[in-house]
C-alpha positions as CSV (number, residue, x, y, z in Angstrom):
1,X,0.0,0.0,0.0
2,X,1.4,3.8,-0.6
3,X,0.0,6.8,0.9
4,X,0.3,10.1,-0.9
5,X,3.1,12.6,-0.7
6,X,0.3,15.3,0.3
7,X,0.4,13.6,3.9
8,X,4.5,14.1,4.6
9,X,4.7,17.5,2.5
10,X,1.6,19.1,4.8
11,X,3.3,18.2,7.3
12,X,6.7,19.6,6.3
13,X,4.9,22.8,5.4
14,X,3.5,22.6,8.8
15,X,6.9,22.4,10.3
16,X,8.6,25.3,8.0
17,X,6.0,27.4,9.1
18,X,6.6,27.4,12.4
19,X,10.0,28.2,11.8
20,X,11.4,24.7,12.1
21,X,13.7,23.3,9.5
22,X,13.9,19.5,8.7
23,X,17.2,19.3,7.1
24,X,18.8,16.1,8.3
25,X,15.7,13.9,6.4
26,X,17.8,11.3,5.7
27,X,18.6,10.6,9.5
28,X,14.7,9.7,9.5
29,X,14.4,8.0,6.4
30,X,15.8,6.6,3.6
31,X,12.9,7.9,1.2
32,X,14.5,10.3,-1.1
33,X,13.7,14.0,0.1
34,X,12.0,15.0,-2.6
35,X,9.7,12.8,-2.9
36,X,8.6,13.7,0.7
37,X,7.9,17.2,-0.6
38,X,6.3,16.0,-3.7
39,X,2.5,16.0,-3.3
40,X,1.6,14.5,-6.4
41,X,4.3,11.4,-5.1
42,X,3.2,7.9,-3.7
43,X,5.3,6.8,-0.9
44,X,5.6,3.2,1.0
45,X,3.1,3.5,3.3
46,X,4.7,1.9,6.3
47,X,8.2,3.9,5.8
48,X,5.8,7.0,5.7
49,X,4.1,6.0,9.0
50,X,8.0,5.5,10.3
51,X,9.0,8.8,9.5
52,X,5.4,10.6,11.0
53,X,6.4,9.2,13.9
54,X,10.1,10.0,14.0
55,X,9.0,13.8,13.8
56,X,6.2,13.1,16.0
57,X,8.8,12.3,18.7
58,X,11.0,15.1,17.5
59,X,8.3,18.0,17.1
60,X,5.3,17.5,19.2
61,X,7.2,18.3,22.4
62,X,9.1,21.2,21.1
63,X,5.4,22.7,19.6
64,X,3.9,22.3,22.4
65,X,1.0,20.1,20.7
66,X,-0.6,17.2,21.9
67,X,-1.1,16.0,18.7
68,X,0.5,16.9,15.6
69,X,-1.2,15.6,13.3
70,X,-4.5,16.3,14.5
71,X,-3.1,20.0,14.4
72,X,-1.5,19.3,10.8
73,X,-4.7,17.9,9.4
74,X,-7.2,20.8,10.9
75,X,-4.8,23.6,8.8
76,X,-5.2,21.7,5.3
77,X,-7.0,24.7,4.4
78,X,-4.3,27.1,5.2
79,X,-1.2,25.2,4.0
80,X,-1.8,25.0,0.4
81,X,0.1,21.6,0.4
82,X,-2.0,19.8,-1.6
83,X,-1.5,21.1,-5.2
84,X,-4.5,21.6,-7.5
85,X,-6.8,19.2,-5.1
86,X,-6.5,22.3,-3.1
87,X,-8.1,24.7,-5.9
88,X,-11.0,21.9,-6.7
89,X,-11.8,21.9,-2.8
90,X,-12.4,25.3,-3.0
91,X,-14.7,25.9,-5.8
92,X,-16.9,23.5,-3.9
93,X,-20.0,25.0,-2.6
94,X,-21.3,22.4,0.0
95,X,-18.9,19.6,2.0
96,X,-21.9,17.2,1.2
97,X,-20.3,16.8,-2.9
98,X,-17.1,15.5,-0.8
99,X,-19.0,13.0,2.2
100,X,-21.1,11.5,0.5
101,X,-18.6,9.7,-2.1
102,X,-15.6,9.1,0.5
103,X,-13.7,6.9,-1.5
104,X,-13.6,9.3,-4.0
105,X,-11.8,11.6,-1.9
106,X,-9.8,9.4,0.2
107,X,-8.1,8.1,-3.1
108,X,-6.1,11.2,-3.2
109,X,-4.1,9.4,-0.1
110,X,-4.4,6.0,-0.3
111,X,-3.4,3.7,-2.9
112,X,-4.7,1.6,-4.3
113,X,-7.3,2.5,-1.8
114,X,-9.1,0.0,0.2
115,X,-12.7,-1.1,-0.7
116,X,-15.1,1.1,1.2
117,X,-17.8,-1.2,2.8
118,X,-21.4,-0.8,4.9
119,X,-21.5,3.1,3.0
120,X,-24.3,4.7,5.2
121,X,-25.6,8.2,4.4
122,X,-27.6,11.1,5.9
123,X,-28.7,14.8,5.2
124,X,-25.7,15.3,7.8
125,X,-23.9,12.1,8.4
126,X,-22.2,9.0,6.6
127,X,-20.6,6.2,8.1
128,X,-18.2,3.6,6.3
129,X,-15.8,0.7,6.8
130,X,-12.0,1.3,5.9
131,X,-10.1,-1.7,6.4
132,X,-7.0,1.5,7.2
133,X,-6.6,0.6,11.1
134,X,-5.5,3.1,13.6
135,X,-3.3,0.1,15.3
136,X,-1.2,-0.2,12.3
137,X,-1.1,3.7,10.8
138,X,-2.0,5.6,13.9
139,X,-0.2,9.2,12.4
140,X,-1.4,8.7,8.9
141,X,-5.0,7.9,10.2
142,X,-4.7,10.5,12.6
143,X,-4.1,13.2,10.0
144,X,-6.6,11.6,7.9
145,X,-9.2,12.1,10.5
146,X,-8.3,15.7,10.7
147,X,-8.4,16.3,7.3
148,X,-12.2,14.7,6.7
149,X,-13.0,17.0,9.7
150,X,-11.2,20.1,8.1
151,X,-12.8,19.8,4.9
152,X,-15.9,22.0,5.2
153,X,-13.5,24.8,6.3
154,X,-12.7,24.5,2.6
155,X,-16.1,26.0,1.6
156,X,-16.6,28.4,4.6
157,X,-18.0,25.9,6.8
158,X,-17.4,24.6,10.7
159,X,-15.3,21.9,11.5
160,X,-17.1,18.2,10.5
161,X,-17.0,15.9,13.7
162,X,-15.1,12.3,12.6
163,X,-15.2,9.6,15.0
164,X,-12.1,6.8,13.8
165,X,-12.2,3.5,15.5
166,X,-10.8,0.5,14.1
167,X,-11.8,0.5,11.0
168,X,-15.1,2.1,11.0
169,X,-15.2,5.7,10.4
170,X,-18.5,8.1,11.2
171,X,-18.3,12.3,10.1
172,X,-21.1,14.2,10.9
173,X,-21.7,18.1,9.9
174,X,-23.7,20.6,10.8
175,X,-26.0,20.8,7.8
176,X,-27.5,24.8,8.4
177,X,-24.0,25.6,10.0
178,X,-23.2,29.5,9.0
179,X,-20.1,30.5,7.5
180,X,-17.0,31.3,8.8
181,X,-16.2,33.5,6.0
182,X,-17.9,35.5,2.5
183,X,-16.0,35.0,-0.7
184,X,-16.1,38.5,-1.3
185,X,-19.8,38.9,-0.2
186,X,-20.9,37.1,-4.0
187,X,-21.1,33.2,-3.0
188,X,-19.8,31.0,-5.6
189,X,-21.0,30.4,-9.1
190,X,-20.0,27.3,-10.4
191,X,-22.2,24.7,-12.3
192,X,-22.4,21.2,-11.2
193,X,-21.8,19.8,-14.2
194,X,-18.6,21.7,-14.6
195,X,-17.7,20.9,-10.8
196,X,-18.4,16.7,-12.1
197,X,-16.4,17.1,-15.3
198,X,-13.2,18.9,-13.4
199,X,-13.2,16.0,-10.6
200,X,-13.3,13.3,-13.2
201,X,-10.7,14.7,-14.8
202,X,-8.4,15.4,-11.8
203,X,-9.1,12.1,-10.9
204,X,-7.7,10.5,-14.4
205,X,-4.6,12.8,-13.6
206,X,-4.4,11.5,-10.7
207,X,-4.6,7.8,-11.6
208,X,-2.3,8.4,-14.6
209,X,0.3,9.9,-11.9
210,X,0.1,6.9,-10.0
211,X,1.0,5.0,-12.5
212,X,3.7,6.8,-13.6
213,X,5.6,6.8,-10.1
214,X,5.1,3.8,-9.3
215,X,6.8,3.0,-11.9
216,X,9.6,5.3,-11.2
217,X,10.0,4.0,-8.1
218,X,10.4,0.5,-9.6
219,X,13.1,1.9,-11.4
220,X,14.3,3.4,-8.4
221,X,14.9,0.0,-6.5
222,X,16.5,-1.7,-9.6
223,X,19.3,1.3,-9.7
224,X,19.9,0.6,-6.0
225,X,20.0,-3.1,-7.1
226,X,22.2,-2.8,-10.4
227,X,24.4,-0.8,-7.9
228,X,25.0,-3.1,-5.2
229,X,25.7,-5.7,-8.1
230,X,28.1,-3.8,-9.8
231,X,30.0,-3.0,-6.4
232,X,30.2,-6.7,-5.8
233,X,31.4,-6.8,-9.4
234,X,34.4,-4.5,-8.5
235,X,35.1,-6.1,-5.7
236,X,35.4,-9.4,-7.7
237,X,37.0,-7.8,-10.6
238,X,39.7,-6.4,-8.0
239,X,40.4,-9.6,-6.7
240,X,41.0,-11.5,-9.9
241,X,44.3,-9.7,-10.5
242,X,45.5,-10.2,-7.2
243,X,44.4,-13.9,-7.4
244,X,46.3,-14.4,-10.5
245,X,49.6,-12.4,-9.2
246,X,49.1,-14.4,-5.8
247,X,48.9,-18.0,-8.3
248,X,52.7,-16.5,-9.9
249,X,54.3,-16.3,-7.1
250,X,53.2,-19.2,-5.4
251,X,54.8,-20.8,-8.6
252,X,57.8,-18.8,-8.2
253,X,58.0,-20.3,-4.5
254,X,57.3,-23.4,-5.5
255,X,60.5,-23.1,-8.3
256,X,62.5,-21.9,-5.6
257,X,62.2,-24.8,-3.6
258,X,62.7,-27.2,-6.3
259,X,66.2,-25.2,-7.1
260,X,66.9,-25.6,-3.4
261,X,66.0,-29.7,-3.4
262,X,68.1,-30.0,-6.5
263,X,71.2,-28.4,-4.5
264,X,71.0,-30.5,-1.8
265,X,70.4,-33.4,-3.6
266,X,73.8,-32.5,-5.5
267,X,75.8,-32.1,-1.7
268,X,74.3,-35.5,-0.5
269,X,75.0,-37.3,-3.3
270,X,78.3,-36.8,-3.9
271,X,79.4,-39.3,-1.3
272,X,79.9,-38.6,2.4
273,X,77.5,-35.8,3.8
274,X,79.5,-33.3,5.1
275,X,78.6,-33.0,9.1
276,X,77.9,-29.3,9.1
277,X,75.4,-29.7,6.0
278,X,73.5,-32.7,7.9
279,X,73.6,-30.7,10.7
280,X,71.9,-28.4,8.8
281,X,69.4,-30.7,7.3
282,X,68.2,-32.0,11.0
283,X,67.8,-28.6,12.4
284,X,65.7,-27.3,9.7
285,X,64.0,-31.2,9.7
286,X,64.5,-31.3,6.4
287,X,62.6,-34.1,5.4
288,X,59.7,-32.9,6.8
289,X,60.0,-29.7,5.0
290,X,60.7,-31.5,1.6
291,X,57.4,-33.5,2.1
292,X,55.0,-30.9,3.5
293,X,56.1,-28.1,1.4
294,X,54.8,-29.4,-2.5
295,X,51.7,-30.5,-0.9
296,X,50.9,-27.0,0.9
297,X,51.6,-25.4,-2.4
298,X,48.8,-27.5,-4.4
299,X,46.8,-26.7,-1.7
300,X,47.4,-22.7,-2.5
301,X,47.1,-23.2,-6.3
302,X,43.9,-25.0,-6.0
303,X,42.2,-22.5,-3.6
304,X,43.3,-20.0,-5.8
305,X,41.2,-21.5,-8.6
306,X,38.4,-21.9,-6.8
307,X,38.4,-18.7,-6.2
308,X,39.1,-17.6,-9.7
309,X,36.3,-19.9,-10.8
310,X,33.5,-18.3,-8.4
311,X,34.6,-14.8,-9.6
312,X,34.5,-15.4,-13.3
313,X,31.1,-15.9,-13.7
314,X,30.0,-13.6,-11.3
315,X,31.9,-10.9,-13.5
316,X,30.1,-12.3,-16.5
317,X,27.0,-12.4,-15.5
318,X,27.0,-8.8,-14.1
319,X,28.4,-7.5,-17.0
320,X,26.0,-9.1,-19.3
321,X,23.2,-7.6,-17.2
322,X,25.0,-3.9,-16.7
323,X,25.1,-4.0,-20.6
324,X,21.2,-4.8,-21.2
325,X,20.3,-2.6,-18.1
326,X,22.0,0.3,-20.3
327,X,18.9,-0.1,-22.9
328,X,16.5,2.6,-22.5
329,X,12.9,1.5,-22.4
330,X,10.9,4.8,-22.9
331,X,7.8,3.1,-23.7
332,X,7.5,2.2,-19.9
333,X,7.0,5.7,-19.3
334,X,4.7,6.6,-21.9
């Protein structure tokens, strides 16, 4: 599931406007920075309910608010952080076009949004089942909450009244409630037919958007998979050379010692062993040395080709794959 980039850039906007700057983001999270910002961006919904709760811990003290997001949620109106779903909102004349088609509207946060179930509706109240639980996303459902009960404010209205538990969700408004403010003393003059048309089209935006960044962020995760590959590649490609110069002088060791078995075969077998050369050959227990030594030396050599086998075709194979990787496919992104 992915929640929307409106949720973490409201709240960022929040932050920055109380004077607060989040600069270290990436001691949060490891979701790339501007995609936090990016309200028209779908996140991984359980790294953005990590990262509402590491500023919760860091901000909600230091504001002096019980709860953020509650406080986040309530100044949608105000914040302008939800790019042209803000300007839609407000050509709305009655909160009613929003409530009564919830899944309609919640589908600008969630994706792909859960199936809304037992829809009940009033003059001034609907109810529904969300499978979105509180115990597993209690920030993003509590600015979620906030923001169906901020969304009259949108249209001049009071504050709706959203009761969240579990998954069932209840908003009731005041139907008769007055204004909190005149646009300019006139009202609005919009047709409904136009209001229709402009949500249906926002909405294929929107779904076209999705489909588009999901699929970026597919291609996100195979660059962050290509590159660990190719830095095991290096490090493969870095050890074949030393491998093979390691394999030379082994054999260079190996010819030394053959030189030096030659020589003393030449002194002992030219008769009598001189003492001070047998002497010599105990101390240095030369027969043990003259046994042990060819066999430690195929033992070197044939790690070494083990080795140099392993590496070979994971070289190969990453190369091969780098190589195809390197072929644009534009018509994913069409």
């Amino acid at each position: 599931m992915y929640l929307s980039g409106k949720i973490t850039h409201s709240v960022l906007t929040y932050l920055h406007n109380k004077g607060l700057q989040v600069d270290a983001l990436h001691d949060l999270t490891d979701l790339p920075a501007e995609f936090l910002k990016d309200p028209s961006c779908w996140l991984e919904a359980d790294k953005v309910e990590e990262f509402l709760d590491s500023l919760n811990q860091s901000y909600s003290h230091r504001l002096g608010v019980k709860n953020l997001y509650e406080e986040v949620g309530h100044l949608s109106r105000d914040l302008h952080s939800w790019g042209v779903l803000d300007g839609v909102l407000l050509m709305m004349k009655e909160p009613q076009e929003i409530f009564t088609h919830p899944q309609r509207f919640l589908s600008y946060f969630i994706s792909p949004l859960p199936s809304v179930g037992e829809l009940v509706l009033s003059d001034s109240m609907v109810e529904f089942e969300l499978p979105l639980s509180e115990d597993n996303y209690p920030m993003a459902c509590s600015y979620l909450k906030a923001v169906l009960e901020a969304l009259p404010t949108f249209m001049g209205k009071e504050m709706a009244h959203v009761e969240w538990e579990g998954c069932q969700v209840c908003v009731r408004w005041n139907e008769n409630q007055n204004p909190l403010f005149l646009e300019g003393g006139q009202g609005y003059n919009v047709q409904p037919e136009f209001m229709q048309s402009l949500v249906g089209e926002l909405e294929k935006v929107q779904v076209s958007l999705e489909k588009h960044k999901r699929k970026l962020m597919l291609k996100n995760k195979e660059i962050k998979r290509l590159k660990s590959e190719l830095e095991q590649t290096r490090a493969a490609a870095s050890v074949m050379p030393d491998t093979e110069s390691l394999q030379q002088s082994v054999l260079k060791l190996e010819d030394y010692f053959v030189r030096a078995q030659q020589l003393i075969t030449l002194l002992t077998g030219q008769g009598e062993v001189d003492s001070q050369v047998k002497e010599a050959m105990e101390r240095v227990q030369w027969d043990v040395v003259q046994e042990k030594f060819l066999e430690e030396v195929r033992y070197i050599l044939d790690y070494l080709k083990k080795q140099q086998a392993l590496c070979e075709p994971l070289i190969r194979e990453d190369v091969h794959g780098l190589q195809h990787s390197e072929t644009p496919r534009s018509a994913d992104f069409r």
